[in-house]
C-alpha positions as CSV (number, residue, x, y, z in Angstrom):
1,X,12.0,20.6,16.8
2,X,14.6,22.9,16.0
3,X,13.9,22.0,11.4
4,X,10.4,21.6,12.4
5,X,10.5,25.7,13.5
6,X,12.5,27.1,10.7
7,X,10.5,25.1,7.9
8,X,7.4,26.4,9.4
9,X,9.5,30.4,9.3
10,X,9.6,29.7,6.0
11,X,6.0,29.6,4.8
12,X,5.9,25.9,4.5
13,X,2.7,24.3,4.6
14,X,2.1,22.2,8.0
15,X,0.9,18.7,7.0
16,X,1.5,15.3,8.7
17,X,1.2,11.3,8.1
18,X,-1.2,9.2,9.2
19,X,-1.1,5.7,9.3
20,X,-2.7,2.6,11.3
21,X,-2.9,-0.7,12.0
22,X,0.7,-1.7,11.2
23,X,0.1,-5.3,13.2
24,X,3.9,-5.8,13.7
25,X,4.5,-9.0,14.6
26,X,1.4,-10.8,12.9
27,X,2.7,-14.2,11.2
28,X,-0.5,-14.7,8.9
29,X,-1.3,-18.2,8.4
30,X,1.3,-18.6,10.8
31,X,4.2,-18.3,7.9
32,X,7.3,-16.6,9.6
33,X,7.7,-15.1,5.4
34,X,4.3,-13.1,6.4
35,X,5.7,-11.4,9.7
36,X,8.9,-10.5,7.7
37,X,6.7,-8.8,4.8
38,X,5.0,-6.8,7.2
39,X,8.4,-5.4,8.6
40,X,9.0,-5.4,5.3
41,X,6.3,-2.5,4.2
42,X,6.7,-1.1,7.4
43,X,10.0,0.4,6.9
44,X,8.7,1.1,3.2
45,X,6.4,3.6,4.9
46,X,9.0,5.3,7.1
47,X,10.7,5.9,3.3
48,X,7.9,7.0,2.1
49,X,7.0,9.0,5.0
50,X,10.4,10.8,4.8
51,X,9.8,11.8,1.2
52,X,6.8,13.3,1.8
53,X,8.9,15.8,4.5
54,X,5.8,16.0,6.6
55,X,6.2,18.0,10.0
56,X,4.8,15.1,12.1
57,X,3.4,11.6,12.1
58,X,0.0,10.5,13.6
59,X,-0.2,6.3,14.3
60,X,-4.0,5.8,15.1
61,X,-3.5,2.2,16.8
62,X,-2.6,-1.4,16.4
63,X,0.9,-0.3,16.3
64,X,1.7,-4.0,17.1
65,X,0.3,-7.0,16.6
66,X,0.0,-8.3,20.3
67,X,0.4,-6.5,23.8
68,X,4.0,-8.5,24.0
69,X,5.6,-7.7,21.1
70,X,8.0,-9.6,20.0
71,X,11.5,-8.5,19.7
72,X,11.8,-8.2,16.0
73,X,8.3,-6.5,16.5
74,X,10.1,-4.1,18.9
75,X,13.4,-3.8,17.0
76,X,11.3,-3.0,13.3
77,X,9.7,-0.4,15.2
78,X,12.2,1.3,17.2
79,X,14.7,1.7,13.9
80,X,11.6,2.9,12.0
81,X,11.4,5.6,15.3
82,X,14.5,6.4,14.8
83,X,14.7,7.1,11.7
84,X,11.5,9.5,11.9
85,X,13.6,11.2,14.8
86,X,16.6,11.7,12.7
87,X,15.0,13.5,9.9
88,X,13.4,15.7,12.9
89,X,9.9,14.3,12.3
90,X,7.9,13.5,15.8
91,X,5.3,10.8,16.2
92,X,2.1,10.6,17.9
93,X,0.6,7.2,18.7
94,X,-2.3,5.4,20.9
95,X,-3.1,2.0,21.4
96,X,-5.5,-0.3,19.7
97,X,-7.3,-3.0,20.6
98,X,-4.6,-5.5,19.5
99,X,-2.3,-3.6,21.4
100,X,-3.6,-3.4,24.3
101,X,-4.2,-5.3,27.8
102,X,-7.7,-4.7,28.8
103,X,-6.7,-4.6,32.6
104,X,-7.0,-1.7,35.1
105,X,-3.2,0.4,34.6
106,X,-2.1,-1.9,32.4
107,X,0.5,-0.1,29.8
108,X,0.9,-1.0,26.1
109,X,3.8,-1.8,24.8
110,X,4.3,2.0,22.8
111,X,5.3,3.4,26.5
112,X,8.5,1.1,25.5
113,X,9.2,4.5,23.4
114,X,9.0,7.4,25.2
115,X,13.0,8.1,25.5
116,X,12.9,7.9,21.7
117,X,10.7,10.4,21.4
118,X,7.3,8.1,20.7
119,X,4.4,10.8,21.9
120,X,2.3,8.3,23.5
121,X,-1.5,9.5,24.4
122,X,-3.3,7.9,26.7
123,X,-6.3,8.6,29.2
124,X,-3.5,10.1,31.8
125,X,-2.1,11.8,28.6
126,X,-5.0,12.6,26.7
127,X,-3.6,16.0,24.3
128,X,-0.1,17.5,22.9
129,X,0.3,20.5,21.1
130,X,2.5,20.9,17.6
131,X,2.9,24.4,17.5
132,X,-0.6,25.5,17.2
133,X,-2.2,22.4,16.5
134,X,-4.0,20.7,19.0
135,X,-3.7,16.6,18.8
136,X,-5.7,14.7,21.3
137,X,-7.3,10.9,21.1
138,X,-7.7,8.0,23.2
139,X,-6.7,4.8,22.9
140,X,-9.3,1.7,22.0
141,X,-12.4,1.4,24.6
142,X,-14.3,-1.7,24.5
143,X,-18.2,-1.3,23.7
144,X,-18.7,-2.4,27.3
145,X,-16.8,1.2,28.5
146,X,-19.0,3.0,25.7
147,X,-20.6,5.7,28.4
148,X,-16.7,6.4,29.7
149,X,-15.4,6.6,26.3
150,X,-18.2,9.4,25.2
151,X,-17.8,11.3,28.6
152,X,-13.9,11.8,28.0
153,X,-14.8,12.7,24.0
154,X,-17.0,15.1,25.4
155,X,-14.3,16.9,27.5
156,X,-11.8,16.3,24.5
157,X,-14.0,18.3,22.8
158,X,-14.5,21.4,24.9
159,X,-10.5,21.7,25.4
160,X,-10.4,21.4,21.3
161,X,-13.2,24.4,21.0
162,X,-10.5,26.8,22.3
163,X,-7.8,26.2,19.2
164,X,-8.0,27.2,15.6
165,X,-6.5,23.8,14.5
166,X,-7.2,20.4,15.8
167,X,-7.0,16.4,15.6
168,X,-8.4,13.3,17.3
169,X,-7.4,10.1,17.1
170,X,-9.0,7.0,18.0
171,X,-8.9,3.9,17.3
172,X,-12.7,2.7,17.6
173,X,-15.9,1.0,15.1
174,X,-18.4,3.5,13.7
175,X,-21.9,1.9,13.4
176,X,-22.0,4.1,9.9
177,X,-19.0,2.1,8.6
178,X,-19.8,-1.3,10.4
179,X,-22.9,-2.9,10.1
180,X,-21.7,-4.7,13.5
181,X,-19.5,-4.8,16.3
182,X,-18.8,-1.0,16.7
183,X,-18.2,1.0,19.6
184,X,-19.0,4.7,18.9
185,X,-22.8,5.6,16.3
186,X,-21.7,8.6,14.4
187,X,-23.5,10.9,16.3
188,X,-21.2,10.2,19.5
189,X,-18.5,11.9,17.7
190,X,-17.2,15.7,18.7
191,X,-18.2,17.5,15.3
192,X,-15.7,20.6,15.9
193,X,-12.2,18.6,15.2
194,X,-10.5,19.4,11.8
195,X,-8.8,15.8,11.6
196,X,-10.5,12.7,12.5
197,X,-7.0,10.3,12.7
198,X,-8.7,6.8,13.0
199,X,-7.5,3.3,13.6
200,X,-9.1,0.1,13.5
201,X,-10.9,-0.8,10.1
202,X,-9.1,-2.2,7.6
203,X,-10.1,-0.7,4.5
204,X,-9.6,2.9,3.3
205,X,-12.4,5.1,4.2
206,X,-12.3,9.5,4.0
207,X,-15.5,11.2,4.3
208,X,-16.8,14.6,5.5
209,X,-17.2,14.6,9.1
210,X,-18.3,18.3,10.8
211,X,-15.9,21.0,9.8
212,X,-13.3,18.7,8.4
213,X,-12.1,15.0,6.9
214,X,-12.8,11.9,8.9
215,X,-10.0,9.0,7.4
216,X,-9.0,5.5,8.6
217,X,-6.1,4.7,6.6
218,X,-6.6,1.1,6.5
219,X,-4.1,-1.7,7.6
220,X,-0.4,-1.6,6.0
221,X,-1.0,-4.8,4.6
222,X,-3.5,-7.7,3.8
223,X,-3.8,-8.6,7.2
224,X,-7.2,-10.9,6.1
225,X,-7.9,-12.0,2.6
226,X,-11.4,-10.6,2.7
227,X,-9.5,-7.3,2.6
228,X,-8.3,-8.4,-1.1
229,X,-11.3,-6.4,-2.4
230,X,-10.5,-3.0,-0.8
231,X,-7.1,-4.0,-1.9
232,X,-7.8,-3.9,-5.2
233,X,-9.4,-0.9,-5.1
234,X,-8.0,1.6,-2.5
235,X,-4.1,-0.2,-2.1
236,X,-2.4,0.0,1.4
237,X,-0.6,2.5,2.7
238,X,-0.9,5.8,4.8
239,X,-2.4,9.5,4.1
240,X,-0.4,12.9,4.1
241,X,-2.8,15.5,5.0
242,X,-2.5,19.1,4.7
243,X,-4.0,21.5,7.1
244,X,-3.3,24.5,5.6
245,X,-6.8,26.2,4.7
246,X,-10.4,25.8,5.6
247,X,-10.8,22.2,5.1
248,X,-7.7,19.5,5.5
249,X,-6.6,17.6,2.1
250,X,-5.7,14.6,1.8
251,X,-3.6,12.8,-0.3
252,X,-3.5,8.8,-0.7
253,X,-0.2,7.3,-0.7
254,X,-0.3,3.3,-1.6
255,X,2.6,1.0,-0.9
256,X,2.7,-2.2,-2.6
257,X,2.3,-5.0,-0.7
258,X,5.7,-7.3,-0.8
259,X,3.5,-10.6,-1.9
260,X,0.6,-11.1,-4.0
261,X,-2.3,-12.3,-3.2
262,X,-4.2,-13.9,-6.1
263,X,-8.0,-15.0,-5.2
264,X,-9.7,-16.4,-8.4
265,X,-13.4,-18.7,-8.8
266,X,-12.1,-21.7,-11.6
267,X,-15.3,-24.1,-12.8
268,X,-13.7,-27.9,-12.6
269,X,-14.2,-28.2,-15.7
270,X,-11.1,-25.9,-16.9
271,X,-8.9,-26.7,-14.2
272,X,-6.0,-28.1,-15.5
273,X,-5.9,-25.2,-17.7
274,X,-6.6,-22.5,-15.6
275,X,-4.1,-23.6,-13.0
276,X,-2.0,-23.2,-15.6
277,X,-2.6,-19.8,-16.4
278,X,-2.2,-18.7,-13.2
279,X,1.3,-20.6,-13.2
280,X,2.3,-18.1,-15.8
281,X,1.7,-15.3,-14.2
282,X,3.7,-16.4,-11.2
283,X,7.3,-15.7,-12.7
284,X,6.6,-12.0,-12.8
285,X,6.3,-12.3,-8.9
286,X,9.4,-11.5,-6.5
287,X,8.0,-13.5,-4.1
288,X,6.0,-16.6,-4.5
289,X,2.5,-15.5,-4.0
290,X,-0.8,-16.6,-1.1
291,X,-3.4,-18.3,-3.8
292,X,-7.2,-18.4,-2.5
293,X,-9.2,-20.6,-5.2
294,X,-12.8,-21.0,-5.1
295,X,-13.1,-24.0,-7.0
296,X,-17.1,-24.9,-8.6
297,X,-18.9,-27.4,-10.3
298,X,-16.8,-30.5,-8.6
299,X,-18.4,-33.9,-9.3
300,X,-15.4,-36.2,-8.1
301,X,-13.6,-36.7,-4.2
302,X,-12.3,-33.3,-3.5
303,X,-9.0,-34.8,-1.9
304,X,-8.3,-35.5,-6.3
305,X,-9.1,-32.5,-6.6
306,X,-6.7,-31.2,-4.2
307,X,-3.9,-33.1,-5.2
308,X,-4.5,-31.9,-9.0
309,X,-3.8,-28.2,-7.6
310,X,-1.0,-29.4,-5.4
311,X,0.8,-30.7,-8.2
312,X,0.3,-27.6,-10.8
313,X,1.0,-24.8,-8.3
314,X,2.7,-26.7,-4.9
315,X,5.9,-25.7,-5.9
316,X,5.1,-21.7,-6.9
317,X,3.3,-20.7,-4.0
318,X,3.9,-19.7,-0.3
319,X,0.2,-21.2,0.5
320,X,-2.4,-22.3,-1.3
321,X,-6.2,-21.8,0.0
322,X,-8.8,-24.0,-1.6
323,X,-12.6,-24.1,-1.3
324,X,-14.8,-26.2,-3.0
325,X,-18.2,-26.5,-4.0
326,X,-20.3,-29.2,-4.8
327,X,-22.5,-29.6,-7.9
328,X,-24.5,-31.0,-5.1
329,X,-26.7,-27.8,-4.1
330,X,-27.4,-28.8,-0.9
331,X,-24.1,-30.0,0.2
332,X,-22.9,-26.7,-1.7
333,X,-24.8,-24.6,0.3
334,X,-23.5,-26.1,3.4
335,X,-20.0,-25.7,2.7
336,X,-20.6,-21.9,2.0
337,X,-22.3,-21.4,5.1
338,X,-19.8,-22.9,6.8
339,X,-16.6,-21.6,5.1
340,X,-17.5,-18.0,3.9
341,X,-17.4,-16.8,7.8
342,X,-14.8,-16.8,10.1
343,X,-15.2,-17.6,13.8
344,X,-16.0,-14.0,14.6
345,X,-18.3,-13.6,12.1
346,X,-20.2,-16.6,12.6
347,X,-20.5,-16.0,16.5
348,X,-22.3,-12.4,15.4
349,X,-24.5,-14.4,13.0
350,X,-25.8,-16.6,15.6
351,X,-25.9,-14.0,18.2
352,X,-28.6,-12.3,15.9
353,X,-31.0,-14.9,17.2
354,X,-31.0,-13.0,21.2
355,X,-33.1,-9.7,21.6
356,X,-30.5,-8.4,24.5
357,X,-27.7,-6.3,22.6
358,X,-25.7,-6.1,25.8
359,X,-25.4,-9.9,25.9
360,X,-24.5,-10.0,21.8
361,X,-21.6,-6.7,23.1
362,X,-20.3,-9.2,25.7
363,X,-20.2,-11.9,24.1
364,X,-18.4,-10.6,21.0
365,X,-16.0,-8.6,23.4
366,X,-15.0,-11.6,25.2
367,X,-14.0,-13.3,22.1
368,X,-11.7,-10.6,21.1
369,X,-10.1,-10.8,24.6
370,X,-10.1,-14.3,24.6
371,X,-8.4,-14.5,21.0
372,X,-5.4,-12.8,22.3
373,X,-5.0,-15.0,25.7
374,X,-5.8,-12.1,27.8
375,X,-7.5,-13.6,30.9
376,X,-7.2,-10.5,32.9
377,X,-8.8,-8.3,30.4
378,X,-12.0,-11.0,29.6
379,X,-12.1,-11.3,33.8
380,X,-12.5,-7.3,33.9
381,X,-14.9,-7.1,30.5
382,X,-16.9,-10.0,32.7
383,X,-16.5,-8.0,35.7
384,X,-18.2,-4.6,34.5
385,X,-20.7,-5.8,32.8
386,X,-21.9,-7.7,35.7
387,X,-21.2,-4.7,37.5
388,X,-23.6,-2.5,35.1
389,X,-25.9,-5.8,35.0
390,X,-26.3,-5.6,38.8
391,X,-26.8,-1.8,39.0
392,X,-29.2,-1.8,36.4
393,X,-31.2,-4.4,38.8
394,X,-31.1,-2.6,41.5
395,X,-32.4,0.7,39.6
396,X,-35.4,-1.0,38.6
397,X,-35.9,-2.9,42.2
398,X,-35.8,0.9,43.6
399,X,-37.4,2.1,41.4
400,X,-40.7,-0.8,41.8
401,X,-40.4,-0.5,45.6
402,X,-41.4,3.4,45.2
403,X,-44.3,3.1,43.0
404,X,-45.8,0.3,45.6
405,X,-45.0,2.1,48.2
406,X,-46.9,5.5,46.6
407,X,-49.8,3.5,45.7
């Protein structure tokens, strides 16, 4: 704290990091080379981070993959900590969803941290000051504990009302950035923070929220290959924001990802020489590369077809990822539908078809519990909503037995 106090003597301008979503631990496709690259641009970050001699860092959730980390999770983190600490810059952190055991005081795994220095807030520890900026967040509430989640914003924001600067991080959907599955509408959220530091989405978003920037950072890395478009676009990485002045700036800084990720559509009929093309442009890859290929117009067994690709690109790729369709429109049609959605997404699809939006909440809640193994936490999702089920009930029973009884 000590450099942190004579940079600010010196006029410097007080700005931090924010990052999110780091998923430490995740072995996509379960390929122990796809854990490794995520350490891998991890500790590219903390670099990064470094460089940018920022007075503080701000981790907005999903710091690990699962709620047991495991110990190469722990260990990438903890030297990455260390570092931070060594070049005197402190870091601020709350627990996502992935993170997280959705069970009454349970502790995620950041709480590990503390005696490094790790600034963990939580609903016990809910604010810190940096000097004279106020930092305060939660970590990730499931849409069933929506009504607690907007009570304790609510008092969030009356303690931020009486400091000049001030930050929140959460790590939560917006229904303005999610078309489903979110937690908070837009207008649930404080409007007299400077900072919004959010976790949770993916992709890079910054837009104009109240008096100052709203930003979720995005994951470190292609954590789903539907992210490749945002990719493309935006990068990965984390932001440097400056609070110095009426507004905060940010600034995007993009780390490469270690492995590339090609996703192309190829017609059957220029296969061979398409595969070959991308064969080419293979050598100028460190590492070999995750290949999605939409492959179209197919009018023979698609296990040939398979074995075609196999043979041209087997040996220069980490995975390949094919999909085919059909010049059979029907049986075309089918495979998209079936193929072009994940599990998650395809359970929100058909939940379209109830009326009750608390069963379509439960329901998608329990599969994100479920996904991770955590019986306690899908027994207590189970268990309020019942709860609030039951209560709800009874309201209404009350309420029916005093209009008879007036009557």
């Amino acid at each position: 704290m000590v450099i942190k106090k004579q940079k600010l003597e010196k006029g410097n301008i007080m700005k931090f990091a924010h990052l999110s979503d780091t998923h430490l631990g995740y072995r996509q496709f379960g390929l122990n080379e796809r854990e490794k690259d995520f350490y891998e641009v991890f500790e590219l970050i903390i670099d990064k981070i470094i460089e940018e001699n920022v007075d503080f860092v701000i981790h907005s959730g999903d710091l690990f993959e699962t709620a047991r980390p495991s110990p190469n999770a722990l260990l990438t983190f903890q030297k990455g900590l260390l570092r931070l600490k060594g070049a005197g810059i402190p870091m601020f952190s709350i627990a996502g969803n992935h993170d997280s055991v959705m069970r009454k005081e349970a502790i995620p795994p950041q709480v590990l941290f503390k005696k490094w220095g790790l600034k963990v807030i939580s609903p016990i520890n809910t604010n810190y000051m940096f000097d004279d900026v106020f930092i305060a967040g939660l970590p990730y509430y499931p849409s069933s504990q929506s009504k607690n989640l907007k009570n304790k914003l609510a008092e969030l924001s009356q303690k931020a009302a009486n400091h000049e600067k001030s930050i929140l991080v959460l790590h939560q959907g917006i229904d303005k950035y999610l078309s489903f599955q979110y937690e908070l509408e837009i207008g649930d959220i404080p409007d007299n923070f400077d900072y919004y530091a959010f976790g949770h989405l993916h992709k890079y978003i910054e837009d104009d929220f109240g008096k100052g920037k709203l930003v979720y950072p995005g994951s470190i890395d292609i954590w789903r290959t539907n992210e490749l478009p945002d990719y493309k676009k935006n990068g990965k990485g984390f932001v440097v924001v400056d609070l110095d002045g009426p507004k905060p700036a940010v600034k995007r800084v993009v780390v490469e990802s270690p492995r590339a990720f090609i996703d192309k559509t190829i017609s059957y009929d220029n296969l061979e020489d398409e595969l070959r093309n991308i064969k080419s442009t293979i050598n100028d890859f460190d590492k070999k590369p995750i290949i999605s290929l939409n492959i179209t117009n197919i009018d023979i067994d698609t296990t040939d077809v398979y074995e075609i690709i196999k043979k041209e690109l087997g040996d220069y790729a980490l995975m390949i990822r094919p999909k085919f369709q059909l010049i059979d429109e029907e049986v075309e049609e089918l495979i998209n539908k079936d193929t072009s959605l994940g599990p998650k997404e395809l359970l929100v699809e058909g939940l379209k078809e109830f009326d009750d939006e608390s069963i379509s909440r439960l329901a998608i809640d329990l599969y994100d519990s479920l996904s991770k193994d955590d019986n306690e936490g899908s027994e207590k999702i189970i268990s309020d909503y019942y709860d609030n089920h039951f209560a709800i009930e009874e309201e209404k029973d009350t309420q029916t037995t005093l209009e008879e009884g007036s009557q």
